[in-house]
C-alpha positions, 0 to 999 in steps of 0.5 A: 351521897354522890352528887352525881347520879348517872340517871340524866345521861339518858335525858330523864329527870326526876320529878317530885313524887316518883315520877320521870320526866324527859329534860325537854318536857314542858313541865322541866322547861318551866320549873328549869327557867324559874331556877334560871330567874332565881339564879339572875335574882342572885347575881342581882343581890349579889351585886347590891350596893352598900347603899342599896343593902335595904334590899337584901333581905326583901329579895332573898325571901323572893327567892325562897318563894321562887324556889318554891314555884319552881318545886310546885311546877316540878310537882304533877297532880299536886302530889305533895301540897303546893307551896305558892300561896295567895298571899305572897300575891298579896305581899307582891302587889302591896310592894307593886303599889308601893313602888310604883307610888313612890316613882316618877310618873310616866306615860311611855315605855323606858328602856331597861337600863340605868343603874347596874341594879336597875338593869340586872332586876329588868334581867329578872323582869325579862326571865320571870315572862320567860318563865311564864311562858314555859308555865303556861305552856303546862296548861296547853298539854293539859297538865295539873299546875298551881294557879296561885303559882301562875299568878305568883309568877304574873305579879312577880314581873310587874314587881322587877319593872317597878322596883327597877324604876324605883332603884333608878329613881332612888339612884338620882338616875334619870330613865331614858325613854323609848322614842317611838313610844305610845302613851302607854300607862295611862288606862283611859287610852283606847288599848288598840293603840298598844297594838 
């Protein structure tokens, strides 16, 4: 088959299940910036150090869920069944737990940067809100979305801030702090401080 297919060059995609939909539609903002994030999540393992290679497999199979958040958001009304199950939310928060135990402690917001490592997966935080914005955004139009998938993609984020942290601190790679931050992490603080 061709690669090309001549049906976008009036701006329509198709979605899975038969249907169409215009390029600019929500629904292909969504599933269009997890394929963006899964693409930052390659550059990001493709750039892995030696040393940091105990990674590769554990962020391949993130890609592989990504890929399939993204096909569900590009499936309405459920026409095939999704693929986001909750327990990939699970394997996330145990990784979440995990990462966050074995760094330093903090009380303010850091600023993304670091290793290369480091910076490139604040990148795949930074695409993943991106991505979940587009996502929700599916919900103000009334449309049929996966909820697991929304909370894959909500998980998937706090899952980049801690192991980039993680990444810095294996790195011997001091993180540097925001000046004019608040005491932030820690949950005994009124929350309108944040604010």
């Amino acid at each position: 088959m061709s690669i090309y297919t001549r049906y976008g060059d009036q701006g329509y995609t198709k979605l899975v299940g038969g249907g169409r939909a215009k390029k600019s539609a929500p629904r292909v903002q969504a599933y269009g910036s997890i394929d963006t994030l899964n693409a930052q999540l390659g550059l990001t393992v493709a750039s892995l150090k030696e040393q940091e290679n105990y990674l590769y497999a554990e962020l391949v199979q993130l890609q592989q869920w990504i890929f399939d958040c993204g096909s569900d958001f590009a499936t309405p009304d459920e026409k095939r069944p999704y693929k986001v199950e909750p327990q990939m939310i699970v394997w996330l928060e145990e990784k979440i737990d995990f990462y966050w135990s074995k760094s330093p402690t903090i009380d303010r917001f850091v600023l993304p940067a670091g290793t290369v490592s480091s910076a490139n997966l604040h990148l795949c935080r930074c695409f993943t809100r991106e991505a979940e914005r587009n996502a929700v955004s599916l919900l103000e139009y009334d449309e049929a979305v996966n909820e697991e998938a929304l909370r894959f993609l909500n998980r998937l984020s706090d899952y980049f801030f801690v192991l980039a942290r993680w990444v810095n601190s294996q790195a011997g790679q001091p993180e540097i702090f925001y000046e004019n931050s608040i005491s932030v992490f820690n949950r005994k603080k009124n929350k309108k401080e944040l604010f």
